[in-house]
N, C-alpha and C positions, 0 to 999 in steps of 0.2 A: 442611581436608578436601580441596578440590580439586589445590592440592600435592601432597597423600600419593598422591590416585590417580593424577597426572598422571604422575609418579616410575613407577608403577607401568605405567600404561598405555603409556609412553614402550619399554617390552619388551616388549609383542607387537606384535603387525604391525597396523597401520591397514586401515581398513576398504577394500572394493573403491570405495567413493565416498560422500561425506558423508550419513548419514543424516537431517539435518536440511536439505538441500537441499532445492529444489523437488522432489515427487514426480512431477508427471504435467508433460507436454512444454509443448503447447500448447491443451491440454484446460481449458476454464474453470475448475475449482479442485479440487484434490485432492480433496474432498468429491463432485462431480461424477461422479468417473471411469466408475462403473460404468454409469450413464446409457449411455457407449457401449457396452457390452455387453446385447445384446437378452435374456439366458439371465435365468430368472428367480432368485431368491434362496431360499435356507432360508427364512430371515426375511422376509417382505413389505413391514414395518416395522420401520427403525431406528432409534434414538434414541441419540446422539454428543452430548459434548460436549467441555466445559475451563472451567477455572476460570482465572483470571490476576491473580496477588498479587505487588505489588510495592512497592519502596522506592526513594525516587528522594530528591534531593537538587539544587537548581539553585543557581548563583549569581547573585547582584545578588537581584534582585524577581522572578528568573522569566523574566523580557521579554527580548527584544532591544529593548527603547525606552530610547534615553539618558537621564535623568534633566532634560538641559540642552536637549535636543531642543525646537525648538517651531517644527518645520515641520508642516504639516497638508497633506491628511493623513496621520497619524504612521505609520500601517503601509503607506504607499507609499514610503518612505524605508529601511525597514529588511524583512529578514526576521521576520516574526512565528513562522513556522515552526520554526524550527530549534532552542529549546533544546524538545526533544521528550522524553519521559517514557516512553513505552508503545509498543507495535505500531500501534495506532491515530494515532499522531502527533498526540496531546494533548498540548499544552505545557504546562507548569508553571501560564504565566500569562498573559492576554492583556489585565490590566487597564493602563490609558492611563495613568494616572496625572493627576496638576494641573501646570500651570501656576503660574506664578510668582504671579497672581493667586488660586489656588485654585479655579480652573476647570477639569472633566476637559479633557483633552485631545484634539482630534476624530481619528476613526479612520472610514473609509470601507465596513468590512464584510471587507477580505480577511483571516482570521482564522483559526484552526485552531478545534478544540475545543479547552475548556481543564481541564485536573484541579484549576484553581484553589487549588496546595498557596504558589505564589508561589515567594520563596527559603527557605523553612520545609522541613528534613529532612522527609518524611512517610512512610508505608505508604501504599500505593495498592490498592483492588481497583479493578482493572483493567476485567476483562469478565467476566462472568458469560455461555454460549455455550452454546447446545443447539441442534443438529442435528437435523431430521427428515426421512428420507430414505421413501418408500414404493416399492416397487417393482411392478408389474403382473405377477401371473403367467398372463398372459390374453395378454396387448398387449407391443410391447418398449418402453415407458412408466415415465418414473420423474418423481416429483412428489418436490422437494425446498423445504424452508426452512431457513434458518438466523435466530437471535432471539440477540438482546444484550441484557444488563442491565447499565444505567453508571451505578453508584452516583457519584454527584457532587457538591461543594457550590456551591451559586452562590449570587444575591441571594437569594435565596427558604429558602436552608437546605440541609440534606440530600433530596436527590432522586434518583430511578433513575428512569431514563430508559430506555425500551424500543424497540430499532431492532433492525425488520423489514429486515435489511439482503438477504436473498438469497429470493425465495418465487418458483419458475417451473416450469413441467412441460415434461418435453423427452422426447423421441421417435426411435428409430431407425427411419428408416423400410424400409430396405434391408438384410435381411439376411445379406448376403454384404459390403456395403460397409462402411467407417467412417464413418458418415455418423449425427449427430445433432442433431434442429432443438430448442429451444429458446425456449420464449417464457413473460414475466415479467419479472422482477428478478434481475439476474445477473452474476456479475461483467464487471469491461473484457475486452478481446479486445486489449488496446493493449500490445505488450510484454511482461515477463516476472515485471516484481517482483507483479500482483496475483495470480501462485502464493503467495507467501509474506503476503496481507491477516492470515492468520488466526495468532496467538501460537505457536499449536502448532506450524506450519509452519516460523516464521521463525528464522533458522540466532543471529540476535542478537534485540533487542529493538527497536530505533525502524526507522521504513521511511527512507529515501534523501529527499533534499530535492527532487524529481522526483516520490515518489507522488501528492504532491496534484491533479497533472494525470493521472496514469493510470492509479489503483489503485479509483476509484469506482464504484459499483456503480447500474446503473439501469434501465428500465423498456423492455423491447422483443421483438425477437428476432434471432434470433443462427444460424448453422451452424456449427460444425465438420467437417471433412474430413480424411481422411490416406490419402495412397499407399503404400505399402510397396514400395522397391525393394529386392526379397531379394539380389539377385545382388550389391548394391553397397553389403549391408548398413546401406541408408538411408533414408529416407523424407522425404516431402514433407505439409506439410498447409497448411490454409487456414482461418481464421478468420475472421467476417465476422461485423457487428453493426449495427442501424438501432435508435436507442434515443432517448430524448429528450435525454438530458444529457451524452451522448459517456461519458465517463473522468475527467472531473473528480469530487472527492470530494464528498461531501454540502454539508460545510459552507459549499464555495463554488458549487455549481451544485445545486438541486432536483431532482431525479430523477420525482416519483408524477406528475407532467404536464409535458407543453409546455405552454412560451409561445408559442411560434410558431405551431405547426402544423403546423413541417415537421421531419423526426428526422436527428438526427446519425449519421451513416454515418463508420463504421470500419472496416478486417481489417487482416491479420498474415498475412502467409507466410512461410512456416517449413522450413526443412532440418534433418535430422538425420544423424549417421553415428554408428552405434553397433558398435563394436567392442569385442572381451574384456574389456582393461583401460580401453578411452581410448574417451570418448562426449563429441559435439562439437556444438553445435545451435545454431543462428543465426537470424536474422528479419530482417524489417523490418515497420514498422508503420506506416498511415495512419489519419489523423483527418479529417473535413470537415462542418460544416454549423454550423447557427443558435447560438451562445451560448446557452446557457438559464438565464440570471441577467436578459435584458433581454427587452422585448416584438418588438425588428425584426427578421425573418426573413433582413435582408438584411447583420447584421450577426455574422459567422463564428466559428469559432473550427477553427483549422488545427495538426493535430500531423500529426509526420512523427518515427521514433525508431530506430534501428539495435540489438539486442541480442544478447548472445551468452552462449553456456554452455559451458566445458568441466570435464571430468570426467579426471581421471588418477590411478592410484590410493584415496589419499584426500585428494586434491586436489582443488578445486571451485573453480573461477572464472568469475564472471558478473559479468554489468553491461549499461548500456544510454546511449546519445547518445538526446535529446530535446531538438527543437524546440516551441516554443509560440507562436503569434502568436493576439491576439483583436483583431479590429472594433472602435469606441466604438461604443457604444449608439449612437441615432438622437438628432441633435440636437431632437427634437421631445422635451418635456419627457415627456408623455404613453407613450412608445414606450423610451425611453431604461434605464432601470433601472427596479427592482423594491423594492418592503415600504419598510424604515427609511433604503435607500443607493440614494436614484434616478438615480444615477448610473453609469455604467455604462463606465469607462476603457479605452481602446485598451491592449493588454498586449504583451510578448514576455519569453520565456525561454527561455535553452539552456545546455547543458551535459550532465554526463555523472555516472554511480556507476560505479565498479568493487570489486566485492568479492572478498573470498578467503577461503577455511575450510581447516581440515586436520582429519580426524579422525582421532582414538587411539581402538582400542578396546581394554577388559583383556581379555587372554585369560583366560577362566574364570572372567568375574565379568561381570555385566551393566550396568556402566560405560562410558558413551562419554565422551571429552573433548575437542572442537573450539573450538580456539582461532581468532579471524577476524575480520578486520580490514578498514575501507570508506573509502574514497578519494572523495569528489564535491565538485562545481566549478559555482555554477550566478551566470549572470547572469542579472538582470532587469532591468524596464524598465516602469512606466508612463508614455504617453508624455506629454510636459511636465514630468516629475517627473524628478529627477534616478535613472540607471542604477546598480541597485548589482550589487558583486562581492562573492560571498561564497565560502567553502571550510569543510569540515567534515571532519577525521577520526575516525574511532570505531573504537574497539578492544574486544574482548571475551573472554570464558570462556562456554561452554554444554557445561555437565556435562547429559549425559543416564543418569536412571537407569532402568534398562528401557526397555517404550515407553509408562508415562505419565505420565514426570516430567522437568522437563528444572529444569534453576536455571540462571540465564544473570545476567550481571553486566557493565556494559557505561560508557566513557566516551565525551561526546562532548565534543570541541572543535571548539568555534567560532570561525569567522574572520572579519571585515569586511575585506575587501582593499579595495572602494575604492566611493563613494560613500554608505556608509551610517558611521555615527559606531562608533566602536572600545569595547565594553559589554564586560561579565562576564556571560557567558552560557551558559557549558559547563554540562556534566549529568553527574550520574552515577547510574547508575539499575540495577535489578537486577529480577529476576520470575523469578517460580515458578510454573509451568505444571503443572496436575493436567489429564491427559488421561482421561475417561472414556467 
């Protein structure tokens, strides 16, 4: 089917810019936008969502863990991350496995969620997603949530799981400015890919192997700001966040409190140039303050990440450089780490994603077909632990029918270039997004 339309779509003219690109610039998340418009709505309440059903398929066990592996701990050696399944960057598998004596394998905590299908073909529902947006026609005031349901199997059986991932009320206060404050649970300010957290949004299926330091969502408040220079058809904004857990995803940093006491301080400043055909938009992004995986206030976690967007035709190219350094916890046993991994390791990562899209649209059918393909390169490092190098390319289809259907079908290969052991670990995986 995607064939027949692609032949087809392949004669008319592609669209002015990829429809499944990030929508809004540097505005916290598509869902968000209206927030900066103080005008009130028809509706005072809205209710959004999407369903996300997929099929994925991993090789080996799911893992990146050797089989022969018996360094500990076993996911300081390897990416755990990367044969990934979903939008969410659920991996197949994150079980350890045994030892040659039949004892699991020890693992320190740094871990993805996991869809628990292993190397077993499966159907995945994905997310289950409702939106609820209220708008003030009093105040220029908007109170938004967003709710997940993740059906999943672990030790326990069949479970759904419900994360309260985005609840904050935000405020224009200036009516003639762009100016909106924000306070809550909200997404990062760090960069560019947490435009694209949500299925619906996302131009492929799995995030970049960099989301898991900048795409998480937590507890604080936030501004956004934007200049418009008409004359030079460009604009300037500024982004700015004090939250407890910075950008780091859930699974590895807590977000509903600090530990410390003291909040992680972020922004992003941002250029845009928007012209007819060609729109061009770049950042840079800082990160600074306490870890919030350990109790010492005085041990940090520092991002620093360069991004960029352009737009030509139906052309779409983005990506983004990210740095990562973190502190060790405090050698006081007491202060060091936290719950089941009181441990709490000196870290570093860097590297970069670059992606690309092309969209077709059919003339006189409501067919879109974006073919798109992602390039990233990321080292790590905890330190005493041997450095690994790893690379990942992904290539895809995302047939959009109308606007709320999309099917997307996607491979990843994976690569151990150098300090972690050489596994069968590529994906291949597909989803089907009902937008309501």
């Amino acid at each position: 089917m995607a064939v027949a339309i692609g032949v087809a779509c392949l004669a008319g003219a592609p669209a002015p810019a990829a429809a499944q690109a990030p929508v809004s610039d540097d505005d916290p998340a598509p869902a968000d936008e209206a927030a900066a418009d103080p005008s009130p709505q028809a509706a005072p309440l809205v209710v959004t969502g999407y369903v996300d059903v997929g099929f994925a398929d991993a090789q080996g066990d799911g893992t990146s863990f050797h089989p022969a592996d018996t360094r500990a701990p076993l996911d300081y050696g390897v990416d755990p991350f990367a044969p990934a399944v979903n939008s969410r960057g659920d991996v197949a598998s994150t079980a350890p496995g045994q030892d040659a004596l039949g004892n699991p394998r020890f693992v320190n905590g740094f871990l993805p969620r996991s869809a628990g299908i292993g190397g077993t073909p499966s159907f995945l529902l994905n997310t289950a997603n409702v939106d609820l947006r209220y708008t003030s026609s009093e105040l220029p005031v908007m109170v938004f949530t967003r709710m997940h349901l993740l059906p999943r199997l672990d030790s326990d059986g069949e479970t759904t799981r419900l994360l309260l991932e985005q609840a904050f009320g935000r405020i224009a206060p200036i009516k003639s400015a762009e100016l909106a404050i924000s306070v809550g649970k909200f997404d990062s300010v760090f960069g560019i890919e947490y435009l694209e957290n949500q299925a619906n949004f996302r131009v492929g299926i799995t995030p970049s192997l960099f989301a898991r330091y900048t795409t998480g969502t937590s507890v604080g408040i936030k501004a956004f700001t934007r200049f418009q220079l008409i004359a030079i058809s460009s604009a300037i904004s500024i982004n700015a966040s004090a939250t407890n857990s910075g950008s780091f995803i859930e699974p590895l940093q807590g977000s509903s409190r600090s530990l410390t006491g003291v909040p992680v301080g972020a922004a992003r400043l941002g250029y845009e140039l928007n012209l007819p055909r060609v729109s061009v938009r770049v950042g840079t992004s800082v990160e600074y303050g306490p870890r919030n995986d350990q109790l010492d206030r005085e041990a940090t976690q520092r991002l620093w990440g360069i991004d960029v967007r352009v737009y030509v035709g139906g052309l779409s190219v983005w990506g983004e450089y990210v740095d990562v350094a973190e502190d060790e916890g405090s050698g006081d046993g007491k202060l060091s780490g936290t719950g089941a991994y009181p441990v709490a390791s000196a870290f570093y990562a860097r590297g970069f994603w670059l992606e690309a899209a092309y969209e077709l649209r059919c003339t006189g059918a409501p067919f879109r077909l974006t073919p798109y393909a992602r390039y990233e390169r990321r080292h790590g490092e905890f330190v005493d632990f041997a450095a690994i190098l790893v690379d990942r390319v992904t290539s895809g289809l995302n047939l959009g029918i109308g606007e709320r259907v999309q099917i997307k079908a996607e491979y990843l290969l994976n690569r151990e270039l150098e300090g972690a052991p050489t596994v069968r670990n590529n994906v291949f995986t597909s989803s089907v997004v009902w937008t309501w």
